[in-house]
C-alpha positions as CSV (number, residue, x, y, z in Angstrom):
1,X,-17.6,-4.4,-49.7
2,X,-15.8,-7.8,-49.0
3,X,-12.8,-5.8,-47.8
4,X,-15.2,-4.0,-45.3
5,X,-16.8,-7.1,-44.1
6,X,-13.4,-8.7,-43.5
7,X,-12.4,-5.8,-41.5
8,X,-15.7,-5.7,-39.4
9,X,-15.2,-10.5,-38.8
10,X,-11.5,-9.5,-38.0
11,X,-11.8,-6.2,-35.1
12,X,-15.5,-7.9,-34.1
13,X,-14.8,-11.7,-33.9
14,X,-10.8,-12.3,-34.5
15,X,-9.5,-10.1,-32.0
16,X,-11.6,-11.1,-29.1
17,X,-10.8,-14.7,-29.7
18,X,-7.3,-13.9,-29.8
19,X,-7.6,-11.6,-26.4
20,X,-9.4,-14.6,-25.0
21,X,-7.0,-17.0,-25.6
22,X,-4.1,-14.9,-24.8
23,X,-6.0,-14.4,-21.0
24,X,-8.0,-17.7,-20.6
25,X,-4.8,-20.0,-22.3
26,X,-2.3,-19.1,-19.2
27,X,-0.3,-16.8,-21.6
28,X,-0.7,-13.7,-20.0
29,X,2.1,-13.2,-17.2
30,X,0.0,-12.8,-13.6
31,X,3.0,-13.6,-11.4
32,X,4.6,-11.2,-9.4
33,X,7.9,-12.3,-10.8
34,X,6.6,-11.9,-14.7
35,X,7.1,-8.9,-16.9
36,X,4.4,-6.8,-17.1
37,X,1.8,-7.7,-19.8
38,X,2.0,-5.3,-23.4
39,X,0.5,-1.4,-22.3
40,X,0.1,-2.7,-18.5
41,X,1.2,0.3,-16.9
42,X,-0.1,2.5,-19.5
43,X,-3.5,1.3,-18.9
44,X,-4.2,1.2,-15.0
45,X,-2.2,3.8,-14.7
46,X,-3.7,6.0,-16.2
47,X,-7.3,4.1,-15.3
48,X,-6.1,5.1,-11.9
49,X,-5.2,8.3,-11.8
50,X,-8.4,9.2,-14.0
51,X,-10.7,7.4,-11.5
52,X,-8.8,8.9,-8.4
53,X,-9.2,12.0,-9.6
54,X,-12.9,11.9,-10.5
55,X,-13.7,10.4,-7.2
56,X,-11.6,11.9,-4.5
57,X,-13.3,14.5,-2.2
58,X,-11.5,17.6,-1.5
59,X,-9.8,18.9,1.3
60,X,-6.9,21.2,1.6
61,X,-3.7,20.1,3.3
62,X,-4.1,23.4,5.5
63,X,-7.2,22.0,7.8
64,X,-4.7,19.6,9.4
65,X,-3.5,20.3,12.6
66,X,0.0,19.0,13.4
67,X,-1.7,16.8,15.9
68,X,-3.3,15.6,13.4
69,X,-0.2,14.6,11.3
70,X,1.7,13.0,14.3
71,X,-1.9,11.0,15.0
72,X,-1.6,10.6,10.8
73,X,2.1,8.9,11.6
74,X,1.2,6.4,14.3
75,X,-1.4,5.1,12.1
76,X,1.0,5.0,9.2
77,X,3.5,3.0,11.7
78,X,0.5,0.3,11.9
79,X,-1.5,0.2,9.3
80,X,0.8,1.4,5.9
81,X,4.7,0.9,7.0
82,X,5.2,-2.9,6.7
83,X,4.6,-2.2,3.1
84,X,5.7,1.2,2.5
85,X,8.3,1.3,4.8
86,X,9.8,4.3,7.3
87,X,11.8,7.5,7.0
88,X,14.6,7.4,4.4
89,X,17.3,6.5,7.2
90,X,15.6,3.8,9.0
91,X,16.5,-0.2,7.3
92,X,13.9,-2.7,7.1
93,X,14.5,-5.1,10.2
94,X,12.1,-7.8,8.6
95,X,12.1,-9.3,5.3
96,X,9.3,-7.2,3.5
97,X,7.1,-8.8,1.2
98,X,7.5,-9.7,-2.6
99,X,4.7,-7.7,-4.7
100,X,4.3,-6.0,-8.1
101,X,4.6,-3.6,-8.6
102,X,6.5,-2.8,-5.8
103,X,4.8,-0.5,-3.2
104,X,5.9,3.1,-3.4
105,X,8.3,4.2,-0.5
106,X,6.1,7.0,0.6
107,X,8.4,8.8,2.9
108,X,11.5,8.1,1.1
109,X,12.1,11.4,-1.9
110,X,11.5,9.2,-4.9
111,X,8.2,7.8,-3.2
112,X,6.9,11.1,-2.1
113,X,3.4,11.8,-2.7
114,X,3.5,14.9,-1.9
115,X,2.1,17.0,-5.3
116,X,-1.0,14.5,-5.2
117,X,-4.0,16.3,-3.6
118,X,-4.8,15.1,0.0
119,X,-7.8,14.0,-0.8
120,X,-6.3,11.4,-4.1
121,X,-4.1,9.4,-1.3
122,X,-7.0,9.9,1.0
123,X,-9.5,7.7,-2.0
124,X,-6.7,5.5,-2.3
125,X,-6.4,4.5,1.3
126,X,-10.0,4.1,1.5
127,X,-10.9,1.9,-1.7
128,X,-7.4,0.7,-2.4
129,X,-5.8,-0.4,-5.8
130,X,-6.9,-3.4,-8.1
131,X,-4.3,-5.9,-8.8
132,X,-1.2,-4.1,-6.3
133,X,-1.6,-5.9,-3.3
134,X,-2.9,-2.3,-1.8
135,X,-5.8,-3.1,0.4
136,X,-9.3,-1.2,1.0
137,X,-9.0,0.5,4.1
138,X,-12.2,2.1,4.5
139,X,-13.6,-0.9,6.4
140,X,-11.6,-1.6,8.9
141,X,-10.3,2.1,9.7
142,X,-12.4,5.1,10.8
143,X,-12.5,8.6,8.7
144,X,-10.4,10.7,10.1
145,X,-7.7,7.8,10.4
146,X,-7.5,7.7,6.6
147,X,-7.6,11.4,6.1
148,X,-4.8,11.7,9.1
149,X,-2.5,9.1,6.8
150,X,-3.6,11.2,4.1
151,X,-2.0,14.5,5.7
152,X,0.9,12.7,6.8
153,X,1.5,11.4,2.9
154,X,1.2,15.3,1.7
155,X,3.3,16.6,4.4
156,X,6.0,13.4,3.8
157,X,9.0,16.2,2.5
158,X,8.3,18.7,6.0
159,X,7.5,16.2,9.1
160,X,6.9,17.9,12.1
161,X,9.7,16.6,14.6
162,X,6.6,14.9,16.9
163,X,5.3,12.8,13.0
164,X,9.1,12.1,12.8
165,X,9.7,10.8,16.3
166,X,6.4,8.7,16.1
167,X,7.8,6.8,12.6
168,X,11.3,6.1,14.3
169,X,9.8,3.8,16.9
170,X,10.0,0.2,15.3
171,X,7.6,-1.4,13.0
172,X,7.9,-4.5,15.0
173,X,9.1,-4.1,18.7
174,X,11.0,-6.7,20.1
175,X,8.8,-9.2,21.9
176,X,9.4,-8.6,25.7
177,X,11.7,-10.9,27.8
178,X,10.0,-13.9,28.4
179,X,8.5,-14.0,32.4
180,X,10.3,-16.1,35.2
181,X,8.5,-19.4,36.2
182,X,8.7,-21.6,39.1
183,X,10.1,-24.2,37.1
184,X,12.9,-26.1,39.3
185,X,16.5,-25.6,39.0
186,X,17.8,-28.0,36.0
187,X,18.9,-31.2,37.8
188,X,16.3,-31.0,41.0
189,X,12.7,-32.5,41.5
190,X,9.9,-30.4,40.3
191,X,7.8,-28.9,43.2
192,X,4.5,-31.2,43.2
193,X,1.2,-29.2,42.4
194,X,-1.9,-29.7,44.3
């Protein structure tokens, strides 16, 4: 009997103390540069992917039209590709940003997402991912936006050639020229204004 109530003071008092401290004392790593904490991946993960899959309406990657995959791309090029970057032979032209995990490469081959159901990247573009840096989209974009990303993300390993010529243009244009003025030549008098 004193064996079993030891057991029951250690699992029902001990180790909640000892996750509390571990949490609450600053021990636990929470930067982005820290190794991940004991069974991190293991557990949202597969939290994740559970929920994702419980929750995400269905739809079959055959109702989209190609319009609606090159429509699916521009909104990638705005909303997604700053994080998730372009096609496998476009480079970054801006610094992108430090997060962990890292984002996945979604239309690179080892970022594919390809074999998920349209309608799991279609959840996660809407509600967006605890602790990644992956925001909830479903506020600030409209329905069909989301599932056009969506179709785009299935369809990553055969682009149309109008989804691929849409992600080519530039994440971030050059700003245009700046405008002439009627400034003065350098060296002469400013013309005065009335």
């Amino acid at each position: 009997m004193g064996k079993f109530l030891g057991g029951l003071i250690i699992g029902f008092i001990l180790l909640p103390v000892a996750a509390a401290v571990y949490f609450l004392g600053g021990f636990a790593p929470v930067a982005v540069s820290d190794h991940p904490f004991p069974f991190e991946q293991l557990i949202a993960g597969g939290a994740l992917e559970a929920r994702a899959a419980r929750r995400a309406p269905k739809r079959d990657l055959s109702t989209f039209t190609s319009a609606d995959i090159v429509a699916g791309a521009q909104q990638y090029q705005r909303h997604c590709g700053g994080c998730h970057g372009g096609l496998p032979d476009q480079v970054r032209n801006f610094p992108g940003p430090k997060m962990y995990p890292e984002p996945p490469q979604l239309l690179k081959p080892d970022g594919y997402v390809t074999d998920d159901p349209v309608g799991v990247t279609y959840w996660k573009i809407k509600n967006g991912i605890r602790m990644t840096g992956m925001p909830s989209f479903g506020p600030v974009m409209q329905e069909d936006q989301m599932w056009q990303i969506a179709a785009l993300l299935a369809s990553a390993d055969k682009l149309p050639p109008e989804a691929t010529d849409a992600l080519e243009q530039p994440l971030f244009p050059p700003p245009p020229p700046p405008k002439a003025t009627n400034a003065a030549p350098s060296g002469a008098p400013a013309k005065p204004t009335k």
